[in-house]
N, C-alpha and C positions, 0 to 999 in steps of 0.2 A: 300407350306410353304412360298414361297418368295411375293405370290402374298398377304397372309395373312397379312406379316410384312409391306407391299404398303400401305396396304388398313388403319393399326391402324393409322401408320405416316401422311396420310391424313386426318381422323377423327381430330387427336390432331390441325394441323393444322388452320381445319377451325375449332374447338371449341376456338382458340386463338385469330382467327379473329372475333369469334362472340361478345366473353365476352366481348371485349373493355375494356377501363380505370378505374380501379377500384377504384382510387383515384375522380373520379366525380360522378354525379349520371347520363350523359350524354354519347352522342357518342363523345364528343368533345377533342380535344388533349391539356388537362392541365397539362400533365408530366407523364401521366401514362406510365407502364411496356412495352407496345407495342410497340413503338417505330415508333408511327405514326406521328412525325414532321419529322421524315425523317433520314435515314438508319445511319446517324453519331450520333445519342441519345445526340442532346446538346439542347439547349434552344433556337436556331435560331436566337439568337443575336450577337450584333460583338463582336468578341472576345469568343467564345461560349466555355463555361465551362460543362466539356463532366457531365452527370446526372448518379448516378447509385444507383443499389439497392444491399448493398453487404447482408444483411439479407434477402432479398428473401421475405417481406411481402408485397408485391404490392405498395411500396412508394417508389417514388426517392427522393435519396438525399438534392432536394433543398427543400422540405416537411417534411421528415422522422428528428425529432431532431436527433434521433442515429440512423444508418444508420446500425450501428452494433450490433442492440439488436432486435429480431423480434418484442417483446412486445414493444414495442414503437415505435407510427405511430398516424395518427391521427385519426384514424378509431377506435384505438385499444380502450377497454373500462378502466376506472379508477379503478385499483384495490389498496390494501392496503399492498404492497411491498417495500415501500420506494424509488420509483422509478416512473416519470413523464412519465404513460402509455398512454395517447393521447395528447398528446405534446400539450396539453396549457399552460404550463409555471407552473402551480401546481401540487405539488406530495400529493396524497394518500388525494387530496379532498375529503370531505363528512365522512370522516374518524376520524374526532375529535369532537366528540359532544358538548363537552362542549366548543369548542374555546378556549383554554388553550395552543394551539400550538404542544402539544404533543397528539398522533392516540393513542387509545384504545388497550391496549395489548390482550385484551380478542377476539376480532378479528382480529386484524393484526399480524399476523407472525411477524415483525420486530416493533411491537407499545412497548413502553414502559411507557403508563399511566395507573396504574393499578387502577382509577375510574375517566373514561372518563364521568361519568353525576357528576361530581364537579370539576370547575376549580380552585379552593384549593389544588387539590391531584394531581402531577404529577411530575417525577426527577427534577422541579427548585425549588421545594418548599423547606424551608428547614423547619425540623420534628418538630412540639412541642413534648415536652419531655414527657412521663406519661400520655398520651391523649387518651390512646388505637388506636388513628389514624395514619395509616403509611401515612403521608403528601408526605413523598421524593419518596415513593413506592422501598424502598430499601428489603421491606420486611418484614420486623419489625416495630414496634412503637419504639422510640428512648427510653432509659432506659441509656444509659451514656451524663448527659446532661453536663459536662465539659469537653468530649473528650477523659480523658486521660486512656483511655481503659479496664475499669472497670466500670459494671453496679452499677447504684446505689441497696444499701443493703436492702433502702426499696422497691425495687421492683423486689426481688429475684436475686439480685448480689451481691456485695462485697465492693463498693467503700462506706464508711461509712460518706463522705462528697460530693458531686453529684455536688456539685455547686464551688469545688476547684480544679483543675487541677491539684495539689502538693499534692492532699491528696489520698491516694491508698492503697492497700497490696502491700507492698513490697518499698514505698517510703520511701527514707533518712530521718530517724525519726532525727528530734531536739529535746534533752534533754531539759526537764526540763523548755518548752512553754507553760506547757498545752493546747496542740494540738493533737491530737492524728494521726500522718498523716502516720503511717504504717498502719492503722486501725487492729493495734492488740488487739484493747480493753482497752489499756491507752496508757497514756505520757510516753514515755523514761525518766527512772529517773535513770539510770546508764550511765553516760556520758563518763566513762573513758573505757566502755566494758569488764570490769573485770567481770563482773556478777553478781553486789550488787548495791545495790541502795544507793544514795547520801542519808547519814545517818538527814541532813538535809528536806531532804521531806519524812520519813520514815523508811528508809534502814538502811544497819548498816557500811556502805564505810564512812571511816573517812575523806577521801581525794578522792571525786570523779572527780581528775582528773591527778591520776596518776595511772594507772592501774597496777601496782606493790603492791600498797597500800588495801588492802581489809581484812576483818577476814577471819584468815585460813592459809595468804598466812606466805611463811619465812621472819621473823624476825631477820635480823641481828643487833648484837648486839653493841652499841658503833657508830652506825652512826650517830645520830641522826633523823633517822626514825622511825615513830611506826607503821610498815608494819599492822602488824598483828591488829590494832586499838584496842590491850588491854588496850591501856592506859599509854605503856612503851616501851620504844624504845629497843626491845629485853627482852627475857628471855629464863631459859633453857629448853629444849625441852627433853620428855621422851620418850628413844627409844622402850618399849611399846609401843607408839602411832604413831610409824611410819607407813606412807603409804604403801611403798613396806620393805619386812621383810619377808628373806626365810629361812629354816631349812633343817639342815640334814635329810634322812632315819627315822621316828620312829622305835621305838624298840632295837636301839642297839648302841651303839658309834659311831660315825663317824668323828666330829671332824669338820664338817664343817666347811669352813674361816678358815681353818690353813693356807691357800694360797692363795693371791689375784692377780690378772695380767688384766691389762689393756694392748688388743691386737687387731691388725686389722689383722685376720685370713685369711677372705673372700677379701681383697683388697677392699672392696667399700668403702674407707677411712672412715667407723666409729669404734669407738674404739668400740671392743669385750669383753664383762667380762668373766672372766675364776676365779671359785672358787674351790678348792679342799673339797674333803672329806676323806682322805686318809684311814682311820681306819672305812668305812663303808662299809657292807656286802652287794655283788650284787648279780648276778647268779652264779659269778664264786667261790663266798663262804665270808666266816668270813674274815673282813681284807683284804680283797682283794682291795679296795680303788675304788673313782670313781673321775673323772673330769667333773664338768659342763662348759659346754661354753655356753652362751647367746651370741647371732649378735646384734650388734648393729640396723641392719636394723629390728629388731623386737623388738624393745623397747616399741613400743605404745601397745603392746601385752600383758607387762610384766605385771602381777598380785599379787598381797597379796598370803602371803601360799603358794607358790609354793616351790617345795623342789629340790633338788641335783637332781631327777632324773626326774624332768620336764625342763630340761639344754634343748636347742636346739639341740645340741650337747652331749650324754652320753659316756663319754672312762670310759671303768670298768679296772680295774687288771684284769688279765688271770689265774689267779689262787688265792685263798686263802691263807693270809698273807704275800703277795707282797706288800700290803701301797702304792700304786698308789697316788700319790698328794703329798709329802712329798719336798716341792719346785717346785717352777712354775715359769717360767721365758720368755720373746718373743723375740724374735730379728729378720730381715731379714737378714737370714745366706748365702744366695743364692744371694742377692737383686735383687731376684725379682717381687719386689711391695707386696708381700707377707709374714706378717710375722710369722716365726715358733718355735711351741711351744717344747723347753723342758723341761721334766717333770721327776724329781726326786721320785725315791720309796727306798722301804727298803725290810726287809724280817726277818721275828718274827724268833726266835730262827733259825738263819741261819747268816751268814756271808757276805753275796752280798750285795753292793746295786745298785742299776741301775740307768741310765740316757737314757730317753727315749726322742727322736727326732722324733716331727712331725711338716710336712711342710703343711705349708698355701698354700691352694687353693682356687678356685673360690665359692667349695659346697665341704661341711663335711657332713659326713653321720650320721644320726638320733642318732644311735649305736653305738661304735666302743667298741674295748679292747687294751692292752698295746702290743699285738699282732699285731695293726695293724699298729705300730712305723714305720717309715723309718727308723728310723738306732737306735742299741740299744750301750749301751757304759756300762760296770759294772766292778767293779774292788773289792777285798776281804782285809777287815781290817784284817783279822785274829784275831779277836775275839771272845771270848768264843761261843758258838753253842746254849745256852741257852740265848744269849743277842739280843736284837732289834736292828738292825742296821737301819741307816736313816739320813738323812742331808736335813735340811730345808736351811740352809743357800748356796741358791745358788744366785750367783749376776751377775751382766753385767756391764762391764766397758767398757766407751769408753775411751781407754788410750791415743789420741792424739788429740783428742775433735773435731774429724770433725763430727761429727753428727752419725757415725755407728759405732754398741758395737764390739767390739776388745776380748775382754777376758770374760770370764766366772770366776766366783771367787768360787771355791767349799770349803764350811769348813764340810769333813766330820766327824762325830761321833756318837756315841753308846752309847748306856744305857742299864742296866740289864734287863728292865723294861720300858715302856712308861710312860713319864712321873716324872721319875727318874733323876735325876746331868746326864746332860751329859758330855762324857768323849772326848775331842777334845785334841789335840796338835798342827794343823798345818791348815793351810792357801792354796788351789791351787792353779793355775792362770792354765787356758786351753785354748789355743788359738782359737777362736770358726770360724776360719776358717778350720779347722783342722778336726771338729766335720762333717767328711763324711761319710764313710761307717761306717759300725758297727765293733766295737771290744770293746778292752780293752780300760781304760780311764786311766791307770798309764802310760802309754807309752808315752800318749799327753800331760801329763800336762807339763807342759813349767817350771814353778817354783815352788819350797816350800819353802813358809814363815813359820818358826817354831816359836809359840808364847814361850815369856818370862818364864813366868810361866803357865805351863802345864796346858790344863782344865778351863784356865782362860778366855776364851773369847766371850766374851759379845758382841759385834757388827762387823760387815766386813761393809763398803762403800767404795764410791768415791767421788769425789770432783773434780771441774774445777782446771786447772793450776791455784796452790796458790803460786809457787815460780819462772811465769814466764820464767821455762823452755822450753814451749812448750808440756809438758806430763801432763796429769792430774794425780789426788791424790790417791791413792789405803788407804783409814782410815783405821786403824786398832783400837778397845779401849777394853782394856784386867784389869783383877782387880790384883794388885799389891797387895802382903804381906811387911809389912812393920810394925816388933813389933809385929804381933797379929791383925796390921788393915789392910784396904783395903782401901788406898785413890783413886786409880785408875789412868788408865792411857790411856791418844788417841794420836798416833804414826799418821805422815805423810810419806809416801812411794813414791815419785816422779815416773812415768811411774814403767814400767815392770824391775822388778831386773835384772843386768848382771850376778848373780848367785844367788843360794839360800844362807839364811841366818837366823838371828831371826829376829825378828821387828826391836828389839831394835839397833841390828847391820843395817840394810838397811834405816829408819828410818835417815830425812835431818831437823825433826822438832817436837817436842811432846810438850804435857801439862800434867802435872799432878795432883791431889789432894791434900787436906791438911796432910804433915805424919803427922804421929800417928793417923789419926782421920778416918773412915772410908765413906768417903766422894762419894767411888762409882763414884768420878766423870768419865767421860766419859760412861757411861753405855747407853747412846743413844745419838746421835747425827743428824741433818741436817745440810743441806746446800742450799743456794739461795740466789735472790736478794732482801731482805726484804724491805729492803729502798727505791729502787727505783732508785739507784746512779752510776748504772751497774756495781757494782762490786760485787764480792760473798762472802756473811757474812755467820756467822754459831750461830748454837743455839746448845748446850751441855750442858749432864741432871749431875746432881748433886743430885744423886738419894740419898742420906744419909743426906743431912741437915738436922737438927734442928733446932726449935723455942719456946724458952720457956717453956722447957720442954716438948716439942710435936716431938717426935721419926719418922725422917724420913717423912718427909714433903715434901722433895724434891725441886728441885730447879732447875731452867734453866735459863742459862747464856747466852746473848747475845752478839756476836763479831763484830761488823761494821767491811768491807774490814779486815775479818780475815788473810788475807794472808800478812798484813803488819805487823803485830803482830805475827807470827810464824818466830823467830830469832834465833832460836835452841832447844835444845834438855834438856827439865827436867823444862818447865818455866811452873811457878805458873797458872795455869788455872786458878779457879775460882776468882784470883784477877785481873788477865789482864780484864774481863768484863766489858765494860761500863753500863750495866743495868743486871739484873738479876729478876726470877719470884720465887717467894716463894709458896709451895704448905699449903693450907687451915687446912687441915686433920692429923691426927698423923696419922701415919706408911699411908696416902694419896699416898707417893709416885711419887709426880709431875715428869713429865715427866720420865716414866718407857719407850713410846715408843714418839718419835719426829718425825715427816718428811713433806717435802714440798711438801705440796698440790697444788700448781700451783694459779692461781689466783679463788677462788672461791667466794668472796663478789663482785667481779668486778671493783674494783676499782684500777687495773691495778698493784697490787704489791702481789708478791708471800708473802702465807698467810702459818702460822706453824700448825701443828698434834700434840695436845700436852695429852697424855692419861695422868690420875690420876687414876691409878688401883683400890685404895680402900678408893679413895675421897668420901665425902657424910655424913650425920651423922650414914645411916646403912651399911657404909661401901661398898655400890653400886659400887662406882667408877665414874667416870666423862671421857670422851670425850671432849676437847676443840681445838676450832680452834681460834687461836691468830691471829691478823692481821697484815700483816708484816709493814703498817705504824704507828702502835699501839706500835708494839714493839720496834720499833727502835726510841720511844720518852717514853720510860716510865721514868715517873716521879720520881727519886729517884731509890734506890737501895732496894730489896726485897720487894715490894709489889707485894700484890694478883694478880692472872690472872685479877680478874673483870673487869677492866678500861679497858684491854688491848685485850680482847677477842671479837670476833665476833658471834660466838656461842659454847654453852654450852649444852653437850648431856648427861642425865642421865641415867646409864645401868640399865638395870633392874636386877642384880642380882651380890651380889660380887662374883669377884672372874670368870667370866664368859670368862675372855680375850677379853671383846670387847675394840675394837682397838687397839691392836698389830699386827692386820695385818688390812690394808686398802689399796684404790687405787682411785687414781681421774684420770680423762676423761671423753670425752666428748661421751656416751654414747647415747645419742638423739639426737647427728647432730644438736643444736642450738646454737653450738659455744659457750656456757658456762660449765664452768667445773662440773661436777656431781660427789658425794664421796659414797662413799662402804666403812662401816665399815662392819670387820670383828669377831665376837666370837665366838671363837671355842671351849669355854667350855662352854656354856648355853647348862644348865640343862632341861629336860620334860623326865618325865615317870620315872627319876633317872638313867639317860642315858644321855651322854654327846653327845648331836644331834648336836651340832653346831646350829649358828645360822647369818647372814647377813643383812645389814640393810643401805638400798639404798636408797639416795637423789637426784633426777635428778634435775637440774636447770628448767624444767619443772615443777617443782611441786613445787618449791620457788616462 
């Protein structure tokens, strides 16, 4: 074996001596592999720069251009790899047919001339457009000949202008150029994006260029806007044709809108609508009542038709002839960030009524019942067993005006009958820190206010410090007998009493009505800042005026900084008013209910609630919102709402109760106020369904 591996190693030998230089075609020593100038491999000159072959293809270094690529050498042949394969100074010779600079892709691995017999067509060319020819060899024939990345339309694309770079699907359309540079098919002729066309180029947008301005939208009235392009700046709106518009239950009473509350239940600071239907039949039976709750975070959801038991939220009564809804009120009793809801009921020929406390959480369940209360609170009139027991009148008073409600105001009472006089005497104050666990509610209540004359009591509020106390106003307005009339009377109450008492005794300030005449005055009342002047004025109904032989017209009185004008006890009400509203209608009834809607026209000044029950010529009734800068310049004494109002809502049916119960907030998170009226006696089927009827500032 040893002699075997002698014998190859000599073979290789002299076959190395044989081959000679592969770099000549001679036996001569021009720098070949062999190393035949002499055992140090340099070039025999001075200074000798040693020669090597580190690719191993038969060339040294001072020959080989890359010494480090086998394929290149000078032997090696010219291939089409983009790389100088026999080192004469050109790469991938013989390889461009047409001399255009660029190698033929269809044979070179790395060419990129996709038609080397025309030197017109190669990557410098740039493409004529719609030629069928790819000139640039990008792979296509060019079909966007302005670049801006959209094929022209006449050649199966979309750009419907080829030759303008601003013209596209989906380019910033200019109104009203005729140009069409979204390429939608025309000109932009709604410039303000409201979604009507400048009534000027065919549309019917009276002002295309304020997008408030269009047919359809709200009309407020007295501004000098004619939103809606009827032709007049405002007019009255029938609540028939309202957008959103929900109902009680069919088939049976329910009373819907007996109770309205504006609440942020779930904490994701939008305000929550909560309506009652107290007197509607659920699973748990007749009477048993239901609570809807609407989230505010699902407003864009809210639809036409929807009824009491399509609520986000459903709370039924637990049993039949409980009245579940019978007053609805929110506060955060816990504060925290949460606010919760109590909810007053009653109980059909039984004696209890209850207060039920539920707390705001982050999610409310689909379902619930008055079973499923945190804490329950009921206390016994002792009344007849055959009477309706129930109290709508529940209230929240912040008594020292830091921004969180203090008291609860409970007026409860009884009627033989739903529907029927109810039978009240007193006033409670409950401290609604207090309202923890469940029990009794007589234990808690803190005060009794006993009203003047028994039965008599027409309204409970509050008011901001009006005598600079430091406590805010606990209103009271009660009807006074006097001869046979009822002039009426509104009582101011400074903070929480140091003992119980009547009105009339706790009471640091009243107005009263005209005696002998039945003037009703105080029978509803507001408060706010109308003017603008940050102080808090009031507007008081004066439900019994007359006008020319016209019974009961009604009338609302306005008080600029009412609190400088309350100087004691028994002054003439309806003459201390610097302005007053006179109602249109006999037995109209101007202002049956009042209250401050908060700023709803926008115009940065809180705006008034002013109902006309059986305003109208078929006795409908009217809705009006006054404007608190309208009101506080009315021109003269006893004119019409007209001048002075913002909008005008026609009920659709007398006698229905829409709006004596309402609520404004801001239900669609757009930072403008949205109103819920409430009527809780509209008639279908000959059944008292209720019925509610909601305006988002959205849909203005």
């Amino acid at each position: 074996m040893a002699n075997e591996r002698v014998s190859l190693w000599a073979m290789a030998l002299l076959l190395t001596v044989a081959c000679g230089d592969k770099g000549t075609s001679s036996g001569e020593d021009t720098g070949s592999a062999d190393g035949s100038d002499g055992p140090d491999s340099t070039d025999g000159g001075d200074g000798d720069v040693p020669r090597t072959d580190n690719d191993h293809d038969g060339y040294f270094s001072d020959v080989d251009c890359n010494d480090n690529d086998y394929r290149q050498n000078p032997g090696a042949t010219e291939l089409c790899d983009g790389i100088d394969n026999d080192c004469d100074g050109e790469t991938d010779e013989g390889f461009d047919s047409d001399g255009d600079g660029y190698v033929s892709s269809a044979i070179c691995e790395d060419g990129d001339d996709c038609d080397d017999s025309d030197p017109n067509i190669n990557p410098g060319r740039a493409d004529v457009p719609y030629d069928g020819i790819d000139q640039d060899c990008d792979g296509a024939d060019l079909l966007d000949a302005d670049g801006d990345g959209f094929d022209s339309s006449s050649h199966g694309g979309n750009d419907c202008d080829d030759s303008d770079d601003s013209i596209f699907p989906g380019a910033p359309e200019l109104a009203k150029d005729g140009v069409d540079q979204d390429c939608d098919g025309a000109d932009l002729l709604d410039g303000d994006g409201d979604g009507y066309d400048d009534v000027a180029f065919g549309g019917a947008d009276c002002d295309d260029l304020d997008p408030v301005v269009h047919p359809g939208a709200f009309d407020w009235m007295n501004d000098g806007l004619d939103a809606d392009c009827d032709g007049r700046d405002g007019g009255r709106i029938d609540l028939v044709d309202a957008e959103l518009a929900w109902t009680g239950n069919t088939g049976a009473n329910g009373y819907f809108g007996l109770s309205l509350e504006g609440c942020d239940l779930d904490g994701d600071g939008l305000q929550d609508l909560v309506i009652t239907a107290p007197v509607s039949t659920s699973t748990s039976g007749v009477n048993a009542g239901i609570v809807g709750i609407w989230f505010g975070a699902n407003s864009a959801d809210w639809t036409p038709g929807m009824t009491v038991s399509d609520a986000d939220t459903v709370i039924s009564g637990n049993a039949a002839n409980t009245l579940l809804g019978f007053g609805a009120v929110c506060a955060d009793l816990d504060l925290d960030g949460y606010d919760d809801l109590l909810v007053g009921s009653g109980e059909v020929a039984g004696t209890d009524w209850v207060l039920r406390r539920f707390d705001g959480a982050p999610r409310w369940n689909a379902t619930m019942s008055s079973a499923d209360a945190d804490a329950t609170f009921g206390y016994n009139i002792n009344n007849s067993s055959s009477s309706t027991v129930y109290s709508q009148g529940l209230q929240l008073w912040d008594v020292d005006g830091d921004g969180q409600m203090d008291q609860l105001v409970v007026t409860p009472f009884y009627a033989a009958s739903y529907g029927s006089a109810p039978v009240n005497s007193a006033v409670w104050l409950v401290p609604l820190a207090d309202l923890g666990s469940s029990g009794d509610l007589l234990p808690l209540v803190d005060r009794i206010i006993t009203l003047d004359s028994p039965g008599a009591l027409w309204k409970v509020g509050s008011a901001p410090d009006l005598d600079g106390d430091g406590q805010g106003e606990l209103v009271l307005s009660q009807g006074l007998s006097a001869g046979g009339t009822t002039p009426g009377v509104i009582s101011f109450i400074s903070g929480v009493p140091a003992s119980d008492g009547t009105v009339a005794g706790l009471a640091w300030a009243s107005m009263v009505g005209t005696a002998g005449v039945n003037d009703y005055f105080g029978y509803s009342f507001a408060f706010g800042d109308f003017d603008g002047d940050g102080l808090t004025d009031a507007a008081i109904t004066r439900l019994g005026e007359d006008r020319g032989g016209s019974l009961e017209v009604g009338a609302v009185h306005f008080y600029a900084d009412v609190g400088s004008i309350l100087s004691g006890i028994g002054l003439d009400g309806p003459n201390l008013s610097e302005a007053w509203l006179r109602g249109e209608w006999s037995n109209g009834r101007l202002g049956a209910t009042l209250g401050n809607t908060g700023d709803l026209d926008g115009d940065g000044l809180d705006d008034l609630l002013v109902t006309e029950p059986s305003g109208g010529v078929g006795g409908e009734g009217r809705v009006r919102v006054v404007g608190g800068e309208l009101l506080s310049s009315v021109a003269g004494l006893g004119t019409t709402p007209l001048d002075s109002q913002v909008a005008e809502f026609r009920c659709e049916s007398a006698n229905d109760g829409t709006g004596q119960t309402w609520v404004s907030g801001d239900f669609d998170g757009d930072g403008l106020q949205d109103l819920v009226l409430g009527g809780r006696n509209w008639v279908s089927g000959g059944r008292a369904l209720g019925k509610s009827y909601l305006f988002r500032s959205s849909d203005r």
